[in-house]
N, CA, C and O of each residue as an XYZ file, in Angstrom:
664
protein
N      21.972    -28.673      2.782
C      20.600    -28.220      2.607
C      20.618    -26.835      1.955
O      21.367    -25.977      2.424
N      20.012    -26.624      1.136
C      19.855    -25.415      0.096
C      18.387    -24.809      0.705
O      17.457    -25.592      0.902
N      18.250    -23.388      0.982
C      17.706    -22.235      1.288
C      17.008    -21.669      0.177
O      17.925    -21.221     -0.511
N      15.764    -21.381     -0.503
C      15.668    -20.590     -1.084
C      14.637    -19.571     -0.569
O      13.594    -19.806      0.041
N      15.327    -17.987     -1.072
C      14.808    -16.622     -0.618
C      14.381    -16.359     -1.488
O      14.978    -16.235     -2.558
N      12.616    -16.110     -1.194
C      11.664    -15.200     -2.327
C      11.953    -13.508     -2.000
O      12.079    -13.081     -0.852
N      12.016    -12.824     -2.978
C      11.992    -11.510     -2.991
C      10.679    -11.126     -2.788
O       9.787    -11.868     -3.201
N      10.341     -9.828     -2.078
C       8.835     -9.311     -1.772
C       9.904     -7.514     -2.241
O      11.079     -7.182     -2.084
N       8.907     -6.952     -2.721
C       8.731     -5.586     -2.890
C       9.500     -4.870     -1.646
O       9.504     -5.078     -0.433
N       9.988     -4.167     -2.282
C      10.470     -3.272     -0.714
C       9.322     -1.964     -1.081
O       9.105     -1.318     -2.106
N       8.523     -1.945      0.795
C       8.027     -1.099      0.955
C       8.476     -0.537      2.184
O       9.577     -0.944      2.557
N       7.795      0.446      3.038
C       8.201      1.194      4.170
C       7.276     -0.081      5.390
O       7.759     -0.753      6.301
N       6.534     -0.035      5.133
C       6.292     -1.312      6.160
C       6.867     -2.603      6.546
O       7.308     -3.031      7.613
N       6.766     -2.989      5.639
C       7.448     -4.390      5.382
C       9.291     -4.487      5.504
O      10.021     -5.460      5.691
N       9.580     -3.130      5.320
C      11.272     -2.889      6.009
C      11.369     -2.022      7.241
O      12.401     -1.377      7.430
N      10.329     -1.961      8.118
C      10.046     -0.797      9.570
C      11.320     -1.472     10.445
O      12.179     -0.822     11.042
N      11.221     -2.949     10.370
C      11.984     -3.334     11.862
C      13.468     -3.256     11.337
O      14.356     -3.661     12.088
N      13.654     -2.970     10.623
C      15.161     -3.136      9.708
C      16.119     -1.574      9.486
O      17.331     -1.361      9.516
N      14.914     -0.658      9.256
C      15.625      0.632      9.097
C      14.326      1.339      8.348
O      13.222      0.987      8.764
N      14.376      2.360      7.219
C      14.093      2.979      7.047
C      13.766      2.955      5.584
O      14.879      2.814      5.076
N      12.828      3.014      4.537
C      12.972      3.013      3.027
C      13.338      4.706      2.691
O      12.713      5.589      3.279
N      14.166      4.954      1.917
C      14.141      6.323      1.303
C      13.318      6.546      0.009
O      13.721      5.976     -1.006
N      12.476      7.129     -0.042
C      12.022      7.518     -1.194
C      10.772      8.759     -0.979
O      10.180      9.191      0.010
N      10.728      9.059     -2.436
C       9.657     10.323     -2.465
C       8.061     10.011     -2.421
O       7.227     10.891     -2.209
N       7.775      8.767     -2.627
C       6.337      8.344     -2.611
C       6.294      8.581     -0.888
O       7.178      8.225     -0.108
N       4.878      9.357     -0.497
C       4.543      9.306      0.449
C       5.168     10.073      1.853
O       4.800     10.047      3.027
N       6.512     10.902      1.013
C       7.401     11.514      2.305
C       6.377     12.959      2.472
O       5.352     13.272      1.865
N       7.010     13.541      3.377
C       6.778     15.160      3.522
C       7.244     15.703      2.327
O       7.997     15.057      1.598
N       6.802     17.025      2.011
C       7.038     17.651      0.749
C       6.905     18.855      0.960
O       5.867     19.120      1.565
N       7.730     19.959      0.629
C       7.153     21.600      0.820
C       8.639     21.867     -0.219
O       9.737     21.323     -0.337
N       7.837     23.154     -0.912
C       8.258     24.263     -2.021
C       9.837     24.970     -1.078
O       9.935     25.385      0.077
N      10.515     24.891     -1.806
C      11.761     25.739     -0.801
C      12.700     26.230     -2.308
O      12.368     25.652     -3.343
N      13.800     27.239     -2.390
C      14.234     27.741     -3.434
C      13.395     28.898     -4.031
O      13.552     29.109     -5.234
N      12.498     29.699     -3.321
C      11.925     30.790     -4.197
C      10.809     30.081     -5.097
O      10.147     30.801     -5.845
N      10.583     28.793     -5.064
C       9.472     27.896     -6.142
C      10.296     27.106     -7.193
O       9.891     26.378     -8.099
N      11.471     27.418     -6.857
C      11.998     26.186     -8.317
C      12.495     25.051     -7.665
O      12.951     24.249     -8.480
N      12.590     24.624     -6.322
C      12.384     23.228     -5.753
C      11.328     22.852     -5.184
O      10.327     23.442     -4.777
N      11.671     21.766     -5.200
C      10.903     20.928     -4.131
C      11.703     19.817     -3.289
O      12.582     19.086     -3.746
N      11.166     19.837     -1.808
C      12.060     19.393     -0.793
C      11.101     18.006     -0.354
O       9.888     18.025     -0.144
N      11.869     16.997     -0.294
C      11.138     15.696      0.117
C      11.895     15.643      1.922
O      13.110     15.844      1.916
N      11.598     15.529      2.591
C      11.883     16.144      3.912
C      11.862     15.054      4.606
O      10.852     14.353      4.553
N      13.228     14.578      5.596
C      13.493     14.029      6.875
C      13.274     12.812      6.336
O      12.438     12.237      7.033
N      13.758     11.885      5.078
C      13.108     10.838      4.691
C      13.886      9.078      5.656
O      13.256      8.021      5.634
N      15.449      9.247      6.461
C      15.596      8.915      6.886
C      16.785      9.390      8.329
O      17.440     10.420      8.489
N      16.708      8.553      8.903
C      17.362      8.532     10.714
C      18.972      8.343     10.690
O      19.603      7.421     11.206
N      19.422      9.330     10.039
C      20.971      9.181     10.196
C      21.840      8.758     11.398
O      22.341      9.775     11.878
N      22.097      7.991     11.864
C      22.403      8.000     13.360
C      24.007      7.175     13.052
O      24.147      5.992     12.744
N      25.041      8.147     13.234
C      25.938      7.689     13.636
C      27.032      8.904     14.549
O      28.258      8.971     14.460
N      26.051      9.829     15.462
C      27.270     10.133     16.225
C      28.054      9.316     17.814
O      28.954      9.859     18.456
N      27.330      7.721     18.223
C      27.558      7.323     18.912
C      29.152      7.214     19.000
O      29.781      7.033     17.958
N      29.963      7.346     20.501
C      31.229      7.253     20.411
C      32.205      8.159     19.824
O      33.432      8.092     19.885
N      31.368      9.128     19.171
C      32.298     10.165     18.618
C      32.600     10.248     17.296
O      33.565     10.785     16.752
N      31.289      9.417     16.641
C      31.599      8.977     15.093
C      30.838     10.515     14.503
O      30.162     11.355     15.097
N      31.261     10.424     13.212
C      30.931     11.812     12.515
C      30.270     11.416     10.777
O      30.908     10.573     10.147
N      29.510     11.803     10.368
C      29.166     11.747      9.090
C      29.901     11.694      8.194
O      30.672     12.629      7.982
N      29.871     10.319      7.222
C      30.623     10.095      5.808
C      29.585     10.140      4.737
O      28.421      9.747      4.816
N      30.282     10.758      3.585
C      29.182     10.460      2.055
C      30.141     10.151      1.125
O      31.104     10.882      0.890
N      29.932      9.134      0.602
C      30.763      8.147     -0.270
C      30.025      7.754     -1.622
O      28.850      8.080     -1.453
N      30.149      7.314     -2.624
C      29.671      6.209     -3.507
C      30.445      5.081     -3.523
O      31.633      5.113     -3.201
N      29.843      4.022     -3.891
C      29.921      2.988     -3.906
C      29.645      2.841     -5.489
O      28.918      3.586     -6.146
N      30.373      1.726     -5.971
C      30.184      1.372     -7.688
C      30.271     -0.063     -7.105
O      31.223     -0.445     -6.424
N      28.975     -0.984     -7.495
C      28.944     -2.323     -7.447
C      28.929     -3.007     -8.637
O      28.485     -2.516     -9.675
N      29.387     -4.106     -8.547
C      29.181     -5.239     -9.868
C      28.138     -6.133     -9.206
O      27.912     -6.149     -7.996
N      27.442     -6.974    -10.255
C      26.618     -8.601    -10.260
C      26.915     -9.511     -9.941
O      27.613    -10.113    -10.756
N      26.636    -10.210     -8.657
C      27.337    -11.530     -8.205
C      26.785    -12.627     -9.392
O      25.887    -12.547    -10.230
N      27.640    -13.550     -9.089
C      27.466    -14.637    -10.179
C      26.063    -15.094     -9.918
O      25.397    -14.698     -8.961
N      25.665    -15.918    -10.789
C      24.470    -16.679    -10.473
C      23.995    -18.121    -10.845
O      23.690    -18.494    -11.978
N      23.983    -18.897     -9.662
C      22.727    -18.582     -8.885
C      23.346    -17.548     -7.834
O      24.526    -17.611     -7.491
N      22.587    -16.737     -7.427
C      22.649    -16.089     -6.288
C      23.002    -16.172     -4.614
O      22.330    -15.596     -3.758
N      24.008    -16.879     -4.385
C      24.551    -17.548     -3.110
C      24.651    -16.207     -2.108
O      25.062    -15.131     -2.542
N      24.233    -16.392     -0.727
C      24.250    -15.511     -0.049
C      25.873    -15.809      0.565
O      26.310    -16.937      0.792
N      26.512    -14.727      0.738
C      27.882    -15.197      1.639
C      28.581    -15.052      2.860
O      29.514    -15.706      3.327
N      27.783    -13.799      3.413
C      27.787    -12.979      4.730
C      26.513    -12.582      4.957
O      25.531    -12.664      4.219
N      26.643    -12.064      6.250
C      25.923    -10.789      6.984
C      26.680    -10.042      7.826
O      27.416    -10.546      8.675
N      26.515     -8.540      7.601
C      27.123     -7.811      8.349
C      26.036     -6.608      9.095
O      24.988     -6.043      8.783
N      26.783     -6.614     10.004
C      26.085     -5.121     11.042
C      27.100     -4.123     11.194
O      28.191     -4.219     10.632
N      26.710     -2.969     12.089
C      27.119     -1.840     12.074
C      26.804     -1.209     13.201
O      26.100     -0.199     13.193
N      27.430     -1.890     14.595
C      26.947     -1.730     15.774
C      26.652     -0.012     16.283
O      25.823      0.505     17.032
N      27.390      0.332     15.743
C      27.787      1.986     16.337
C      26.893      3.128     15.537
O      26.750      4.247     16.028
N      26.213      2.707     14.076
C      26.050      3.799     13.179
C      24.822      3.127     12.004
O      24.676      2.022     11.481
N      24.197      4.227     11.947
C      23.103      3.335     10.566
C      24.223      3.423      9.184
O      25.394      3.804      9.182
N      23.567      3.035      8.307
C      24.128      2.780      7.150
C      23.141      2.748      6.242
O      22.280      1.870      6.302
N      23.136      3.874      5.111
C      22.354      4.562      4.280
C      23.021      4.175      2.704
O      24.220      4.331      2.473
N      21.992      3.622      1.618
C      22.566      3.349      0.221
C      21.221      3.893     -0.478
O      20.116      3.698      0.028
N      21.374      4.456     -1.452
C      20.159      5.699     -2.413
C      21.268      4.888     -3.546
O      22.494      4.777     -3.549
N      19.949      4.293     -4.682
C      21.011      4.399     -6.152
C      21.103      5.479     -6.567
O      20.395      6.389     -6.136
N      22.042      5.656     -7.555
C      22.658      6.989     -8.388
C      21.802      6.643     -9.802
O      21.638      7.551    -10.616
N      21.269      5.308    -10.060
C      20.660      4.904    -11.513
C      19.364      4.102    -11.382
O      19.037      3.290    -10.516
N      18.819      4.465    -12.284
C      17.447      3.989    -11.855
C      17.307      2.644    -12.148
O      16.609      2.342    -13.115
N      17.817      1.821    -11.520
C      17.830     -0.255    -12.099
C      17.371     -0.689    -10.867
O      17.402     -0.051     -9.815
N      16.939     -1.820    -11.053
C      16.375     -2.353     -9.503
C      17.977     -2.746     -8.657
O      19.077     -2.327     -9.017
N      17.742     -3.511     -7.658
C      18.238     -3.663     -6.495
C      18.098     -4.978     -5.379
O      16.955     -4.854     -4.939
N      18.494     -5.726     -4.968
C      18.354     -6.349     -4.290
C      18.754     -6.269     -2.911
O      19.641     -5.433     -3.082
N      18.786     -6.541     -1.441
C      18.658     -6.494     -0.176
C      18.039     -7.692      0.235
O      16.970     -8.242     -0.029
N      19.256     -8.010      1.139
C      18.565     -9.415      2.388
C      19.388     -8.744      4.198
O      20.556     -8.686      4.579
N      18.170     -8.392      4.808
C      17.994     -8.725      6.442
C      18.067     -9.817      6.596
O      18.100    -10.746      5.789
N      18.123     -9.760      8.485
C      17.735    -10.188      9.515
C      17.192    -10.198     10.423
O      16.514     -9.172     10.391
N      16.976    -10.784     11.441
C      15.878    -10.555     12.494
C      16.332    -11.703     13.310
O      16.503    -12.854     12.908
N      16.570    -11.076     14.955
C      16.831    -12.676     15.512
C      18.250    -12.389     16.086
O      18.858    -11.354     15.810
N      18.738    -13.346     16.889
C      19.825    -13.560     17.289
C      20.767    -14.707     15.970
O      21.772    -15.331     16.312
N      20.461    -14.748     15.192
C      21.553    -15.606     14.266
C      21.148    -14.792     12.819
O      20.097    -14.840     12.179
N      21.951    -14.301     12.653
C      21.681    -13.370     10.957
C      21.711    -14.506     10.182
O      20.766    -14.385      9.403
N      22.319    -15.612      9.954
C      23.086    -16.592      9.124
C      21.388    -17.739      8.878
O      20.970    -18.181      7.808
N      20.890    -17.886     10.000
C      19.395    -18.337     10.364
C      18.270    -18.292      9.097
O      17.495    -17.336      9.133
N      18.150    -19.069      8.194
C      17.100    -18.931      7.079
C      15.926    -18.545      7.560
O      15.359    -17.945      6.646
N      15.307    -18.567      8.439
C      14.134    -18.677      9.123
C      14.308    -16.957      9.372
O      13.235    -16.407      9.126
N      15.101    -16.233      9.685
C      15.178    -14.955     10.097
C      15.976    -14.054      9.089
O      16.796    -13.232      9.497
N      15.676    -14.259      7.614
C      16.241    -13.752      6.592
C      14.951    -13.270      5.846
O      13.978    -14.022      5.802
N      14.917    -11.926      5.209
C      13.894    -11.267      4.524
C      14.922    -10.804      2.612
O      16.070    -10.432      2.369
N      14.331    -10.953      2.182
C      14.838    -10.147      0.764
C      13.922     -9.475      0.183
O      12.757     -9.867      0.116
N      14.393     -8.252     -0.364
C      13.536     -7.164     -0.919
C      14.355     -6.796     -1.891
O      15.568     -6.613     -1.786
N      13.600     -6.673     -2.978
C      13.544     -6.295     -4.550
C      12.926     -4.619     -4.587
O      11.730     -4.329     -4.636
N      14.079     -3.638     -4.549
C      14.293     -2.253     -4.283
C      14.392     -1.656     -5.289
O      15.544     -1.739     -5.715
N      13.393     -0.757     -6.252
C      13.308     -0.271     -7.544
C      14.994      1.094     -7.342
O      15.834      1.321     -6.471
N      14.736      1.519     -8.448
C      15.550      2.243     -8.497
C      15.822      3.573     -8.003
O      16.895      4.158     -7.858
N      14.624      3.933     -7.771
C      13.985      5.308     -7.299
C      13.959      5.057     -5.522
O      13.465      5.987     -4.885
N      14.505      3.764     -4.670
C      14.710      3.673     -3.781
C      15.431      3.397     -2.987
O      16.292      2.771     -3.606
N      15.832      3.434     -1.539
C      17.057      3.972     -1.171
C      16.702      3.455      0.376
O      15.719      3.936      0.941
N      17.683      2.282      1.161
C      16.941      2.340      2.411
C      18.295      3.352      3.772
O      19.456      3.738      3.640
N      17.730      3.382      4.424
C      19.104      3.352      5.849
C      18.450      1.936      6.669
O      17.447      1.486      7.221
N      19.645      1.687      6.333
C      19.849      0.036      7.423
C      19.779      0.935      9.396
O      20.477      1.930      9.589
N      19.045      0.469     10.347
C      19.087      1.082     11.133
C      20.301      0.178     11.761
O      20.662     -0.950     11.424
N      20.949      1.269     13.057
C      22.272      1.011     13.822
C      21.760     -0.734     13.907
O      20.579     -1.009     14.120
N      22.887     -1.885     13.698
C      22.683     -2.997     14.603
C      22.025     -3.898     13.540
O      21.990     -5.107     13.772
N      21.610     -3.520     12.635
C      20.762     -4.210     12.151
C      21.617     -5.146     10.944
O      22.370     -4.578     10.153
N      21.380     -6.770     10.908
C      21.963     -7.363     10.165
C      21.637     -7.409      8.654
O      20.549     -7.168      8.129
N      22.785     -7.763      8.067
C      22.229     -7.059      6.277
C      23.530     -7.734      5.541
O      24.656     -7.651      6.031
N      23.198     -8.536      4.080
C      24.319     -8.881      3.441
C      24.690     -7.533      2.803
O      23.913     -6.580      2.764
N      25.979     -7.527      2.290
C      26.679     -6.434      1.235
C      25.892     -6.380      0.349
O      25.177     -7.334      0.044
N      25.866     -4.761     -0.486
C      25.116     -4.492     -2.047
C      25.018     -5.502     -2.621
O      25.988     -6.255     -2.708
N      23.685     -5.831     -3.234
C      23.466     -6.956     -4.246
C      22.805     -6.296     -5.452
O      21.582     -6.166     -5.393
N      23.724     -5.672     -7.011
C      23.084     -5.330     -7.759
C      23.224     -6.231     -8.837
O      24.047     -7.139     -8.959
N      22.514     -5.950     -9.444
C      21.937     -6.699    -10.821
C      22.683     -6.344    -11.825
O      22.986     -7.349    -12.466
N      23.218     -5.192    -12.362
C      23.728     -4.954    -13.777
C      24.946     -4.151    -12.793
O      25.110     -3.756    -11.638
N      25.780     -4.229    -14.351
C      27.367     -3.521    -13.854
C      26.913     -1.802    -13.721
O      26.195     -0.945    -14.237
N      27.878     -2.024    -12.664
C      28.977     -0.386    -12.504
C      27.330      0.478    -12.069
O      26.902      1.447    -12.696
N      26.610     -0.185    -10.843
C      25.508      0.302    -10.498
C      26.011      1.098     -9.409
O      26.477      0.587     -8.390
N      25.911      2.536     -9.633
C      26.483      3.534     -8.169
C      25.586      3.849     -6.897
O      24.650      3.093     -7.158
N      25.349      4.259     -6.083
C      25.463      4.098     -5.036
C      25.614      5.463     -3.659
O      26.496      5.456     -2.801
N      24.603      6.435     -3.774
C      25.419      7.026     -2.415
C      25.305      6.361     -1.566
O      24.455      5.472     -1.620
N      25.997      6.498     -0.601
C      26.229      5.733      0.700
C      26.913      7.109      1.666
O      27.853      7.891      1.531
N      25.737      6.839      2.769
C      26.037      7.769      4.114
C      25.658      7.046      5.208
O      24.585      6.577      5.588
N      27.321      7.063      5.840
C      27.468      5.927      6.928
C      28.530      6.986      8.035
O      28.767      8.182      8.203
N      28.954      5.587      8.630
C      29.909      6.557      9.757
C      31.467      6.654      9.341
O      31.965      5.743      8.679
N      32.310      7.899      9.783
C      33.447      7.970      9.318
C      34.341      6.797      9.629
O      34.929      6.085      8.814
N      34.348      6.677     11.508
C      34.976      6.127     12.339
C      34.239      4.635     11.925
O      33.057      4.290     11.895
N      35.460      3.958     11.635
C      35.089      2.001     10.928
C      35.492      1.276     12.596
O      34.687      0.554     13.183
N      36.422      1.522     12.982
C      36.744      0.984     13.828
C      35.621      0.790     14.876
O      34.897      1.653     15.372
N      35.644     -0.585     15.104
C      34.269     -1.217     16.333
C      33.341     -1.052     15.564
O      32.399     -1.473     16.235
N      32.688     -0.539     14.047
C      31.492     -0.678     13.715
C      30.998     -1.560     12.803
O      29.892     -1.387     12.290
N      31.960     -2.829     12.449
C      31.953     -3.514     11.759
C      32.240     -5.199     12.119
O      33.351     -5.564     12.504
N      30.898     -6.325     11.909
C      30.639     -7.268     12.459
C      30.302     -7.555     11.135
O      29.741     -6.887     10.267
N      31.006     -9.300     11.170
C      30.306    -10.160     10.018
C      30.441    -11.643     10.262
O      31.321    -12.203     10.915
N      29.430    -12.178      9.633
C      29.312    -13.494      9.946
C      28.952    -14.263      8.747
O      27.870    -14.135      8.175
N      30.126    -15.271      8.287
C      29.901    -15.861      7.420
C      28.869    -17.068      7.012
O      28.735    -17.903      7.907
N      28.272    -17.256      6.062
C      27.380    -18.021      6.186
C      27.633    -19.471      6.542
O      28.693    -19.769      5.991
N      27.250    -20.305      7.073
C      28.138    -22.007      7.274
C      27.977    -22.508      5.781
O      27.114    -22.305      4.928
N      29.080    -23.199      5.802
C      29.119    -24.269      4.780
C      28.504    -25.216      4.560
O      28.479    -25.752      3.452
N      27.601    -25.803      6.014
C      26.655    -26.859      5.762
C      25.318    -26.418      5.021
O      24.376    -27.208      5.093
N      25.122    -25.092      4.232
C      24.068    -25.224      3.853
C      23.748    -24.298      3.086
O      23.202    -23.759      4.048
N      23.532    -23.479      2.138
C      23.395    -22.330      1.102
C      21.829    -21.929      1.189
O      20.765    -22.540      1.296
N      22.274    -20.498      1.079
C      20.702    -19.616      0.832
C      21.127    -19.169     -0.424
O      22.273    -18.805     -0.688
N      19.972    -19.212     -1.358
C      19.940    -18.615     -2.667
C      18.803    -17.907     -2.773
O      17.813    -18.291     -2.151
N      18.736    -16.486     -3.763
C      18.126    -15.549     -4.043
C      17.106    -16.356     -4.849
O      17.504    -17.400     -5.366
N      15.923    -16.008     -4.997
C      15.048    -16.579     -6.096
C      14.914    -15.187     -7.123
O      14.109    -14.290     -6.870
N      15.644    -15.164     -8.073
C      15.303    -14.304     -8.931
C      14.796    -14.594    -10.176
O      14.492    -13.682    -10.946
């Protein structure tokens, strides 16, 4: 049985139970630098000192999965959120969960994430790997140092494929 996932807009509502959207539409804002910045303020919930974990900032450089768009995992991050901001302004793709079975079509969301946006996956929360669209799309990523215990995945079954509708 074949799955297909419509993409909806990623907004801050529509991704609340999941984590957090990053972006400048709609954040706090105040003048800081003497007047030659401007500060978009507290835009997401960094949370990974559980257990003794400590702050990482990384990039990530992704490639384009083949297509059609086959989903292949879900993974969580029991211990720590997990934060991705593009470095280039191209859209983006993202698929949640919700539910006790990430793998569950019925409890799968996809969001079509412009470029100018950026979510934190909150602690726990199920999520396939980066899904970008064009090559050598970068990526900050601020997650937890400590990997060990914060990493859960579940492959999708073979009896049945979810595909992206793009």
């Amino acid at each position: 049985m074949t799955t297909v996932l419509t993409l909806e807009p990623l907004t801050r509502a529509g991704f609340a139970p999941f984590g957090d959207v990053i972006e400048t539409e709609g954040s706090v804002r105040f003048e800081t630098n003497a007047g030659y910045a401007e500060r978009f303020h507290d835009l997401a919930r960094v949370d990974v000192a559980a257990a003794g974990g400590r702050p990482l900032v990384s990039i990530f450089r992704a490639q384009p999965r083949a297509r059609p768009l086959r989903l292949i995992l879900m993974e969580r991050h029991p211990l720590a959120s997990q934060a991705f901001f593009p470095l280039h302004d191209r859209d983006w793709l993202l698929v949640v969960a919700g539910g006790r079975d990430p793998c569950e079509p019925q409890a799968l969301r996809a969001f079509r994430a412009s470029g100018r946006q950026g979510v934190n996956y909150a602690r726990g929360t199920w999520h396939h790997p980066l899904i970008v669209l064009t090559p050598d799309h970068e990526f900050l990523v601020i997650d937890r140092g400590d990997v060990e215990g914060n990493l859960e995945e579940v492959p999708f079954p073979a009896s049945g494929e979810v595909l992206l509708d793009l």
